[in-house]
C-alpha positions in Angstrom: 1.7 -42.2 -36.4 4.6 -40.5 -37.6 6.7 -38.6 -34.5 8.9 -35.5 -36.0 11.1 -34.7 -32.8 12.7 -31.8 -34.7 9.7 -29.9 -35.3 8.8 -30.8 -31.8 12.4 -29.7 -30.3 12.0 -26.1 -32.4 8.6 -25.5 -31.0 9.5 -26.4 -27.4 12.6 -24.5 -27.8 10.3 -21.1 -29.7 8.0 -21.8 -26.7 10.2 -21.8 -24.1 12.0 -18.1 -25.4 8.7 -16.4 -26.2 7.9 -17.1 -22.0 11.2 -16.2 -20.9 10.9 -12.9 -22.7 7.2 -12.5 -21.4 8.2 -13.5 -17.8 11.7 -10.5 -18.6 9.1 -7.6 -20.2 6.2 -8.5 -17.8 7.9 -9.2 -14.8 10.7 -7.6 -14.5 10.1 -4.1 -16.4 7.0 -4.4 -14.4 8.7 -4.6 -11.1 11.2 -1.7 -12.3 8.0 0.6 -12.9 6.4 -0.2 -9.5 9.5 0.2 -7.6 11.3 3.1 -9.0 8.9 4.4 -12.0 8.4 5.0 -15.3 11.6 6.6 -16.1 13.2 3.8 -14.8 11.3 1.5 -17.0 12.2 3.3 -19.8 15.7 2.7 -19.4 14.9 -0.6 -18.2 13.1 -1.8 -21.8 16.2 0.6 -23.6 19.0 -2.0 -21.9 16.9 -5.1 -22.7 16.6 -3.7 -26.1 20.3 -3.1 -26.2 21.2 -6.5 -24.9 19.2 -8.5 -27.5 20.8 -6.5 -30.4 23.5 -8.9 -30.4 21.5 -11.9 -30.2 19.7 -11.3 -32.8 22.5 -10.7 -34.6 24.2 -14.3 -33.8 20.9 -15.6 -35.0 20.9 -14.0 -38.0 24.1 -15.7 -38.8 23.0 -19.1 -37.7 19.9 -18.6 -39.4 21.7 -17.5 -43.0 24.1 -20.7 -42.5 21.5 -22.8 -42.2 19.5 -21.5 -45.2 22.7 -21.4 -47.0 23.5 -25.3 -45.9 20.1 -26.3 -46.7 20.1 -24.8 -50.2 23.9 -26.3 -51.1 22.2 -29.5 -50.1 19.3 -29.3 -52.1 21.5 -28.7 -55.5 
């Protein structure tokens, strides 16, 4: 039996972000919108939505880099 750790380490890793931003919508907006209400939810899912803008920028990057290495390596 054949053991790929990478494959393994980038599902544990896609795993592990999907539930933190479950537990951060679920949780958290959800506690915003039973505390305070909807409006406040709103606002609260707007700022999460600003905050990951950037993220997903930096991944972007990595994510071209590492296409980019992978087909300069290929040739």
């Amino acid at each position: 039996m054949i053991r790929d750790l990478r494959k393994y380490a980038r599902q544990t890793d896609r795993r592990l972000l999907i539930g933190f931003f479950v537990l951060l919508i679920v949780v958290g907006i959800g506690l915003v919108y039973f505390i305070w209400g909807a409006g406040a939810a709103v606002t609260g899912l707007l700022c999460v939505g600003g905050a990951l803008l950037p993220v997903l920028a930096v991944l972007g990057v990595l994510w071209l880099l590492e296409w980019v290495n992978r087909k300069a390596h290929d040739e």
